[in-house]
N, C-alpha and C positions, 0 to 999 in steps of 0.2 A: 684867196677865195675865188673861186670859179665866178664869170661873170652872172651866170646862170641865179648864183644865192647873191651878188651884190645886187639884183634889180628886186631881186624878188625881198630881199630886206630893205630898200625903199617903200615897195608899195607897200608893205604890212607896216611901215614904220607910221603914212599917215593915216592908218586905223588904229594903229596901239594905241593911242590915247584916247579913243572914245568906249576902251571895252572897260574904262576902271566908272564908266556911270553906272552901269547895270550893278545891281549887289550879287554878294555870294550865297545863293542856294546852299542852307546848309543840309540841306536831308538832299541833293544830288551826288549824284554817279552820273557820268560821263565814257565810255567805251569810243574811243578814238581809233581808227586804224587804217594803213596809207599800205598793206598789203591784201588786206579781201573789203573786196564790198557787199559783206554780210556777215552777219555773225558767225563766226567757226572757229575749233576745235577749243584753245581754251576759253576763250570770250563766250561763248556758247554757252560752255558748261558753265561758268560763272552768271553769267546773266540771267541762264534760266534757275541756275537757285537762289540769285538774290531776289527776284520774279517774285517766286512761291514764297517767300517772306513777307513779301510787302511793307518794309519798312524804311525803302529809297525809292525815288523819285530817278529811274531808269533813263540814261539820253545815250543815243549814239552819231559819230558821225565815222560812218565806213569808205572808205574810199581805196581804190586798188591803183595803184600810177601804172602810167603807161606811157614807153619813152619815146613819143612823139609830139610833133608840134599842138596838134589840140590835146593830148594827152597832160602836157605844162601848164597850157592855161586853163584846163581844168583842176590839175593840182595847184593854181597859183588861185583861182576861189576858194577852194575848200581849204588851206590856207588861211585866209582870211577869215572863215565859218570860224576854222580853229581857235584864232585870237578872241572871239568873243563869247563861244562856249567855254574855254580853259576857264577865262576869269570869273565864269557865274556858277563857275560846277564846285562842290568842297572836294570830290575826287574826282582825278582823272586818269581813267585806266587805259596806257597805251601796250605793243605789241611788237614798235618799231622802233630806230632812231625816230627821233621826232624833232624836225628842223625849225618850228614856231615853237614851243618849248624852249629852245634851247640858245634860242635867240632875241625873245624877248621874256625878260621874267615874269614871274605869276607873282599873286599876291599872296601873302602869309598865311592866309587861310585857304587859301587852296595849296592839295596834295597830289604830286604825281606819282603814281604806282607802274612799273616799267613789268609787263606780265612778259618776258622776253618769249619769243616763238618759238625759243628752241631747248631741249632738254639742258643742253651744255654749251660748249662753246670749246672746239679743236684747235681750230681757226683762231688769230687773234684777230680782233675787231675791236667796233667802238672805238675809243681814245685810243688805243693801244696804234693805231695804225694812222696814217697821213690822213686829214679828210678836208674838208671846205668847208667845215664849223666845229667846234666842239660841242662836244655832248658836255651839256651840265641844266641845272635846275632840275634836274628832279628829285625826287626825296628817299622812294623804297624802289627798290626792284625785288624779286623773289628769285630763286636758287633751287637749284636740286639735291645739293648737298655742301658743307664744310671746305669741299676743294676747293669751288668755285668763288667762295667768300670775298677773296681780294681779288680774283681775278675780273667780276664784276663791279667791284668797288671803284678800280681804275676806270674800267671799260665803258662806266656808265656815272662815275665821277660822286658816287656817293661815300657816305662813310659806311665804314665793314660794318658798322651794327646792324647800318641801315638795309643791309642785306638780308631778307627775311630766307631764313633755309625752310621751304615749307613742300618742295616736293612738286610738281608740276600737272596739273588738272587732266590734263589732256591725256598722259599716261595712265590715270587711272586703270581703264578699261581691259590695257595690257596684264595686269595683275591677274584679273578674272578668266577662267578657264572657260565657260560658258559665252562668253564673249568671241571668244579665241576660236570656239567651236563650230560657234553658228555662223561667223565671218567666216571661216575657212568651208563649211556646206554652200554656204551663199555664192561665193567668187569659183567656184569649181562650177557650179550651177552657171554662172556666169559665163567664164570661160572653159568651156568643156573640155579643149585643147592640151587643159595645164590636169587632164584626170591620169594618175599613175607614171607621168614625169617626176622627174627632181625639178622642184624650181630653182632658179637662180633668178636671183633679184639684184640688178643695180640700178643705184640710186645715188649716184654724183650731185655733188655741190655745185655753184656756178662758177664761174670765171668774170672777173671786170666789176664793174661800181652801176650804183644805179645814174648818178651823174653821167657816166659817157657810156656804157650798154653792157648786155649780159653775153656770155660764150658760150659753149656746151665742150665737155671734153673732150680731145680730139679720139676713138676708139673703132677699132677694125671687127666689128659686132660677126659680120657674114663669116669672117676665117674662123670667129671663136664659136659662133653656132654650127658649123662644119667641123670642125675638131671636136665638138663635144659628141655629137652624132644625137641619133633619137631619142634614148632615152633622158635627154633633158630640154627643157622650155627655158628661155632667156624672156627675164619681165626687164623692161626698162622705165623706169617713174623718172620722168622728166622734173627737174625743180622747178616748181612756180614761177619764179619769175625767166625762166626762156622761154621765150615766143619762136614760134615757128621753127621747132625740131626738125634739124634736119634726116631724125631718125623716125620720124613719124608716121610715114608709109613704110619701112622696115620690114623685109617679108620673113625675116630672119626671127624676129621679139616680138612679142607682145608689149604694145608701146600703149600706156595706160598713164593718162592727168586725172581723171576723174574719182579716183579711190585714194583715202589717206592713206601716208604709210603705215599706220597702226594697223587699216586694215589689210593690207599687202603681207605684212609680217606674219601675220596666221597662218598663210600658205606657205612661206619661204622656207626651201630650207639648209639654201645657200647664202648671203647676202654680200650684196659685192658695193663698197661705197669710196668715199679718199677721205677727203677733212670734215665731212660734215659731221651734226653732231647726231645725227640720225642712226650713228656708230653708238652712241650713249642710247640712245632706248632701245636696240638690238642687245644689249645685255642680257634683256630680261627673260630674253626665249633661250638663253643659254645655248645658241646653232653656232657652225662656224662662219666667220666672218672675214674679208679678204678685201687688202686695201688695193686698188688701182689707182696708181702715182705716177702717170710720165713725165708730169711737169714739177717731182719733188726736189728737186734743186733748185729751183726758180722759188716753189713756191712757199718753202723753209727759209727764205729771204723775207718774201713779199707775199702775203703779211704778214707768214709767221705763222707760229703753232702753240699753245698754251703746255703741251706736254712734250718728253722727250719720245717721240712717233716712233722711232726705230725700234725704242726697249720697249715701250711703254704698249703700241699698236694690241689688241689681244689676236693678231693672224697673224698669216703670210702679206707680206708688201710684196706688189709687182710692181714693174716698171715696162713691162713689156707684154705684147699680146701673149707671146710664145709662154712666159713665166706665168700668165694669171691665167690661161688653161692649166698649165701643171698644177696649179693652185687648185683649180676647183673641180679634179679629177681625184685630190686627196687632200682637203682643205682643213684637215682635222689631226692635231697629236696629242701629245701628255700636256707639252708646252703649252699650246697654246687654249687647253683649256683650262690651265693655272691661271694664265694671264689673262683669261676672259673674268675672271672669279676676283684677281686684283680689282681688275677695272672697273669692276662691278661695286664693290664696294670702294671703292674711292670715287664714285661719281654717284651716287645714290646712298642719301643718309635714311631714306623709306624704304624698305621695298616689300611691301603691302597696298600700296595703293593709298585713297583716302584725301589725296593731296587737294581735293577741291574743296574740302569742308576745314581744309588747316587754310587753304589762302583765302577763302569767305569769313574766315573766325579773323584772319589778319585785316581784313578791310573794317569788319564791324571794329577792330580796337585804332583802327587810322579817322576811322569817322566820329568814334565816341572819342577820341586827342586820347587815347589810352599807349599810344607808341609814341 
């Protein structure tokens, strides 16, 4: 264990004992989160319909880390916030690994509900990979589909039942064509740049831990917007957690943090990603899709990958600038629109949408002890 979690499990160790005075709220909800600090995409949707009900007692504590000196000792308070909301709340819905969780247990009557942030899971993580705690204590996490069953059970150290397959809230939106329409009027309105281009959209995963810092992939953007020529626009969606892109004055892309990728998708109609799973909700638009892998040896080790990437990928894999222009000069065959259709139903047991009113019906049976 990193020295970082052994001091930080000191301090929290002489408050654990004073959060078992306060009792457990049994008509609360808790909304915990160590990636935004504010409510968004599925916590959003969740909160604002358990709201219009009115029949829980709503808390949150939001918090965003940030891997700096005062950025720790404000994650080492809200920490300790943590320890003493967990114990008074009957649910607590997180979004993250969650290192007060997992490190000091909860009481019986309190319930952890793990809403993960992401459709799926390419990448192996959670338990699956080295860390400087184990994930354990919590009780449900929720699913996209059947595939993921065990591979979250391990990851997040519950039992496979406990895996609720209920489809992911966020995605909703993707479903609806009217959605799709007026995001895609809007962002053209937006950027006017991107009217009668091809888009092409990448949107890389990060590199490194949040313990010792984030990367961005290493990629030659100027050669590949010169070989593509004018008739196409290069978007690049930085992932959340990098700071300070070094592609962010970029005269080359449209370098855009401020638009989810749900809304990005409307306009794409290339998408260019590697392991994330941001590859799982591109399904839905049925476009073609194209992996950028220069570190796939390294990274078929370390951490790992939940499927077999070579057969399994529904594109073209590059490895190189040269290959992922020829990629997305003709990103599209017979192949690889079978294997988008595979992938499609084997990571999506929904694909109507709806899934926020299936994980709202799963809290109302975690809060009445009906699961």
């Amino acid at each position: 264990m990193k020295v970082k979690s052994i001091i930080l499990t000191i301090i929290l160790s002489l408050f654990y004992p004073f959060t078992f005075l306060s009792r457990v709220h049994k008509n609360r909800i808790t909304f915990i989160s160590l990636e935004h600090d504010n409510l968004s995409k599925d916590f959003k949707l969740l909160y604002t319909q358990l709201a219009m009900e009115r029949k829980y007692e709503l808390k949150t504590l939001l918090f965003k880390f940030e891997p700096t000196l005062f950025g720790n000792i404000k994650y080492g308070i809200a920490c300790i916030r943590q320890l003493f909301i967990i114990e008074n709340s009957k649910l607590v819905i997180i979004d993250y690994n969650n290192f007060v969780i997992s490190r000091f247990p909860h009481r019986k009557q309190v319930k952890i509900l793990e809403i993960w942030h992401a459709t799926g899971a390419l990448k192996q993580f959670g338990n699956y990979v080295k860390r400087d705690y184990e994930i354990k204590n919590y009780d449900y996490v929720i699913a996209n589909s059947e595939f993921f069953r065990d591979i979250y059970a391990k990851a997040f150290n519950v039992p496979s039942n406990n895996v609720l397959v209920t489809g992911i809230p966020n995605n909703d939106k993707i479903f609806y064509p009217a959605f799709i329409e007026l995001t895609r009027q809007r962002l053209l309105e937006k950027f006017p740049l991107l009217n009668g281009k091809k888009i092409v959209t990448y949107a890389p995963t990060f590199r490194g831990r949040i313990s010792t810092s984030f990367k961005e992939v290493k990629i030659d953007l100027k050669t590949i917007h010169e070989a593509l020529g004018q008739d196409y626009m290069l978007i690049y969606k930085v992932h959340p957690l990098i700071p300070n892109s070094k592609y962010e004055n970029n005269p080359n892309i449209i370098f855009i943090e401020d638009e989810l990728m749900s809304s990005l998708f409307c306009i794409t109609d290339i998408f260019i990603t590697d392991y994330s799973a941001i590859a799982i909700d591109w399904m839905v638009f049925n476009k073609p899709i194209i992996a950028y892998v220069p570190d796939f040896a390294k990274y078929v080790k370390k951490p790992g990958l939940t499927i077999d990437y070579m057969k399994e990928f529904p594109g073209p894999i590059c490895k190189t600038s040269e290959e992922l222009i020829a990629a997305i000069k003709t990103p599209d065959n017979a192949l690889f629109q079978e294997k988008r259709c595979t992938f499609y139903k084997k990571t999506y047991q929904y694909r109507y949408g709806n899934s926020t009113q299936r994980v709202v019906s799963a809290i109302h049976d975690i809060m009445n002890s009906r699961i």
